[in-house]
C-alpha positions as CSV (number, residue, x, y, z in Angstrom):
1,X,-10.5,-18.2,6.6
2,X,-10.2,-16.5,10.2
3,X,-13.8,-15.2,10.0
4,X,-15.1,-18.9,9.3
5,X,-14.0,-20.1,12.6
6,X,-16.9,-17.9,14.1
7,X,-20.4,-19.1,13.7
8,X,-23.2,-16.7,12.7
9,X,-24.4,-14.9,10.3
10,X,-21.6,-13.0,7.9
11,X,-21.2,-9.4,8.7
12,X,-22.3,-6.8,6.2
13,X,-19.6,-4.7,4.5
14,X,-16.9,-1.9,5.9
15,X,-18.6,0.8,5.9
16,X,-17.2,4.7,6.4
17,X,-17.7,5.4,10.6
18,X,-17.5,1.9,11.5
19,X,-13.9,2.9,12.9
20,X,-13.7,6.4,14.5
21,X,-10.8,8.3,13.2
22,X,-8.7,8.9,16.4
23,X,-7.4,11.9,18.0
24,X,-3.7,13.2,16.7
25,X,-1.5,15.8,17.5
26,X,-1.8,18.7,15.0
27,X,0.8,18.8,12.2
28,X,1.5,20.3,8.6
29,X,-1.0,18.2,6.0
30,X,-0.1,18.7,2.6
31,X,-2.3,21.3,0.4
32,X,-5.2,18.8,-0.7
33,X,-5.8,17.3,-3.5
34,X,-2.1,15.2,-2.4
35,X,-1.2,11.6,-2.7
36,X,0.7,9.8,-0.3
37,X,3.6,7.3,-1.8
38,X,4.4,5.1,1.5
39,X,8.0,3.6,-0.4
40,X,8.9,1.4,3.5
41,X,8.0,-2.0,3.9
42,X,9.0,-4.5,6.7
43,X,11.1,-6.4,4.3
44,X,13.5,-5.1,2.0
45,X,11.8,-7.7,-0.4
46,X,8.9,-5.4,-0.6
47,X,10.4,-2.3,-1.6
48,X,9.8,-1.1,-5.3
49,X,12.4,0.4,-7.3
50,X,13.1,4.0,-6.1
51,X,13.6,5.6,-9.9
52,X,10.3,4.0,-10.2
53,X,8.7,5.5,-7.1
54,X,10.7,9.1,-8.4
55,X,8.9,8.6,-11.6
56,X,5.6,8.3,-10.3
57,X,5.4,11.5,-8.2
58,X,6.7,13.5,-10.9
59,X,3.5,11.7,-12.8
60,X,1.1,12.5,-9.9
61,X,2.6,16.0,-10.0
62,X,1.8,16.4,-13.5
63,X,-1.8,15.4,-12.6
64,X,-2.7,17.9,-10.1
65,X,-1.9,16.1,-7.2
66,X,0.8,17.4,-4.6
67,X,3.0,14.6,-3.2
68,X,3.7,13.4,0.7
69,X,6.6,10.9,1.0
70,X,6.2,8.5,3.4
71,X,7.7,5.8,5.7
72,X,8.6,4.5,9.2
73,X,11.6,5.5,11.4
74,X,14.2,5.1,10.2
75,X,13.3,4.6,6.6
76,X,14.2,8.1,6.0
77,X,17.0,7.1,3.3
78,X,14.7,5.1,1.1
79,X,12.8,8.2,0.5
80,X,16.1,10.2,-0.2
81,X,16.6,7.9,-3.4
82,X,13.8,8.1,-4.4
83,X,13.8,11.9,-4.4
84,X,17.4,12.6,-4.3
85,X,16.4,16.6,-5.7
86,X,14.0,16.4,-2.8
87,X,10.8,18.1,-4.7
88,X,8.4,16.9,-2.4
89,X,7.7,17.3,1.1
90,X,8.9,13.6,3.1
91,X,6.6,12.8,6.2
92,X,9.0,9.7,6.8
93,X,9.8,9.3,10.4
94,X,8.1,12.0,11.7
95,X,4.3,10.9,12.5
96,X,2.7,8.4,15.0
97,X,-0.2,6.1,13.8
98,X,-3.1,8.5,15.1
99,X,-1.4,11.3,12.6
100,X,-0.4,8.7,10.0
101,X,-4.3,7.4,10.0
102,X,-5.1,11.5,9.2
103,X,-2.1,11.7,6.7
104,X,-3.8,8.8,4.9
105,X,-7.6,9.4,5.4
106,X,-7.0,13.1,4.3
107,X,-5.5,12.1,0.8
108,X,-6.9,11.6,-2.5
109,X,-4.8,8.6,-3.6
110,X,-2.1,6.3,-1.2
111,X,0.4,3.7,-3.2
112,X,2.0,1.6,-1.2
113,X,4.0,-1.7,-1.2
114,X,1.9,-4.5,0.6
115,X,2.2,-3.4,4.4
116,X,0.4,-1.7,6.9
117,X,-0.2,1.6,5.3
118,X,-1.7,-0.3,2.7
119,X,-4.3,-1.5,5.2
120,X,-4.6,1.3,6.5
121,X,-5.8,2.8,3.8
122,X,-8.7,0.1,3.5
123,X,-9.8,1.5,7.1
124,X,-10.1,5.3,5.9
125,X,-11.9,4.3,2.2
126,X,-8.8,6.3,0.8
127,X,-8.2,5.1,-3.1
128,X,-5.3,3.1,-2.4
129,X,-3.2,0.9,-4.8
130,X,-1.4,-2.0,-3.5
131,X,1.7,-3.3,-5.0
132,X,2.6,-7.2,-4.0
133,X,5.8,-8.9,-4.5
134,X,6.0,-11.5,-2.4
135,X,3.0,-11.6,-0.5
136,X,-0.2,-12.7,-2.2
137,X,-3.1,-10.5,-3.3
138,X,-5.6,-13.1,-3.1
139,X,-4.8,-13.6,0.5
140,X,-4.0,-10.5,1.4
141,X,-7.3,-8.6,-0.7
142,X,-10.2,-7.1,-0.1
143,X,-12.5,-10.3,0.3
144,X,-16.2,-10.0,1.0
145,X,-15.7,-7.5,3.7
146,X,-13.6,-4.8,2.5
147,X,-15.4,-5.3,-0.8
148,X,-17.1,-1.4,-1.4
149,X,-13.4,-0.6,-0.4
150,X,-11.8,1.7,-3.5
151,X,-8.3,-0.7,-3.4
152,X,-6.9,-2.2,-6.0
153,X,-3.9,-4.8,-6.0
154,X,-0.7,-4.4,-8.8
155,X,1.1,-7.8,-8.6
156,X,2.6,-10.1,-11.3
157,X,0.2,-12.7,-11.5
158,X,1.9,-16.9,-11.1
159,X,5.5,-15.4,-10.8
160,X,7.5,-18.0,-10.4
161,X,9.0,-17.7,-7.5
162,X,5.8,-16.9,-5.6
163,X,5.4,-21.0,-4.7
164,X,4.9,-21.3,-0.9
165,X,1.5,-23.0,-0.2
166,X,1.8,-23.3,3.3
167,X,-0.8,-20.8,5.4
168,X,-1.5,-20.9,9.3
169,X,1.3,-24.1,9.1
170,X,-1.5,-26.1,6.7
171,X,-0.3,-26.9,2.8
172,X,-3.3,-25.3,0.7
173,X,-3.4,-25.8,-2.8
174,X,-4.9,-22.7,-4.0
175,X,-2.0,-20.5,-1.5
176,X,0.7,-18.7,-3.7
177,X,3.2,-16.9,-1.9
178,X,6.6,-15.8,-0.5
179,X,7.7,-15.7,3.2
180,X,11.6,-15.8,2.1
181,X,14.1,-13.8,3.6
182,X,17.1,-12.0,2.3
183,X,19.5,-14.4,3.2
184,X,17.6,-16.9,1.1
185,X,16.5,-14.4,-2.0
186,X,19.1,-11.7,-3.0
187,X,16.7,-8.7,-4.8
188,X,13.0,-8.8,-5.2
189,X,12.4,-9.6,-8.7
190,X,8.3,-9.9,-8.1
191,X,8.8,-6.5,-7.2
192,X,10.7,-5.2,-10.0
193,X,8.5,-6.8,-12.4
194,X,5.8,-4.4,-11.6
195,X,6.0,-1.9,-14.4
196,X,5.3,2.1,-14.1
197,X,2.9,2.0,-16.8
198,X,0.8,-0.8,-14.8
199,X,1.1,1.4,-11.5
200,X,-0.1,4.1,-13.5
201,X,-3.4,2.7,-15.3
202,X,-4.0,1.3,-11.6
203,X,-3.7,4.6,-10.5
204,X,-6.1,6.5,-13.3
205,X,-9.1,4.2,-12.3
206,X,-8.7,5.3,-8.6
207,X,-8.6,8.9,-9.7
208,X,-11.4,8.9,-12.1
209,X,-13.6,8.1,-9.4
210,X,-15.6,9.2,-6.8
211,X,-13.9,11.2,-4.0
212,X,-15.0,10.0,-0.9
């Protein structure tokens, strides 16, 4: 919707090099192949389950893969429940964007709630796997442009509760989402209706293919 207010011709896809990776202080990247499970969102509305979130690391382990916690400052807690035994190494609250952008970029697999990780995994062609509550995947997707992007989106499709329509102040039919805040919704059910198993078959696809 943003890119139609610009005349000319449409641009061709992302592709890998159109955005330099930038220069980051040097820090301890996990022994590769890892996946990085970013469990902080700006909203507590966004959050998934953290027994869920425990499950799937012990799942990724099980694969191969070595895990990397992750979230902002101080998110440090949510990543305590949901590791409590503290198996896996946390990078939560203890990277800047230019390290975070290597964190991600450097991993075979990022899961993340629908936030800015999440996007930034788009930017580094990492296989990343999107959960959305609240916010809408068709919105919020790959579109045309990010199309040869390896993302995928896990949501609950017409949940009931996802009923705003109004975008950039405008009602539009086709919109589906949430902007509600704690005070008006008291746990995020279209999060918790977002099953392991789902998370998991979302997550084979991106493994079985190509590394990039």
């Amino acid at each position: 919707m943003v890119a139609d207010l610009a005349d000319g011709p449409e641009p061709p896809p992302y592709a890998p090099g159109q955005w330099q990776a930038p220069d980051a202080a040097p820090f301890d990247a996990p022994r590769a192949p890892y996946a990085v499970l970013h469990v902080g969102a700006s909203t507590p509305l966004k959050r998934w389950l953290p027994e869920r979130w425990n499950a799937l690391a012990l799942a990724l382990a099980e694969r191969g893969l070595a895990v990397a916690w992750s979230a902002g400052r101080g998110e440090e807690a949510i990543v305590t429940q949901c590791d409590p035994e503290r198996r896996f190494t946390s990078y939560a609250g203890r990277l800047d964007l230019a390290q975070m952008w290597h964190l991600v970029a450097g991993a075979r697999l990022l899961v993340s709630p629908d936030t800015g990780v999440a996007h930034l995994g788009r930017v580094t062609l990492t296989p990343t796997a999107t959960l959305f509550g609240p916010g809408s995947a068709t919105l919020l997707g790959n579109g045309r442009f990010w199309r040869e992007a390896p993302w995928r989106a896990m949501t609950v499709e017409d949940f009931p509760c996802r009923d705003q329509q109004v975008l950039f102040r405008r009602r539009i039919e086709w919109v589906r989402r949430c902007g509600r805040s704690t005070a008006e919704c008291a746990e995020p059910r279209c999060m918790h209706a977002i099953g392991l198993q789902q998370v998991l078959h979302t997550v084979d696809s991106l493994l079985e293919g190509p590394e990039l």
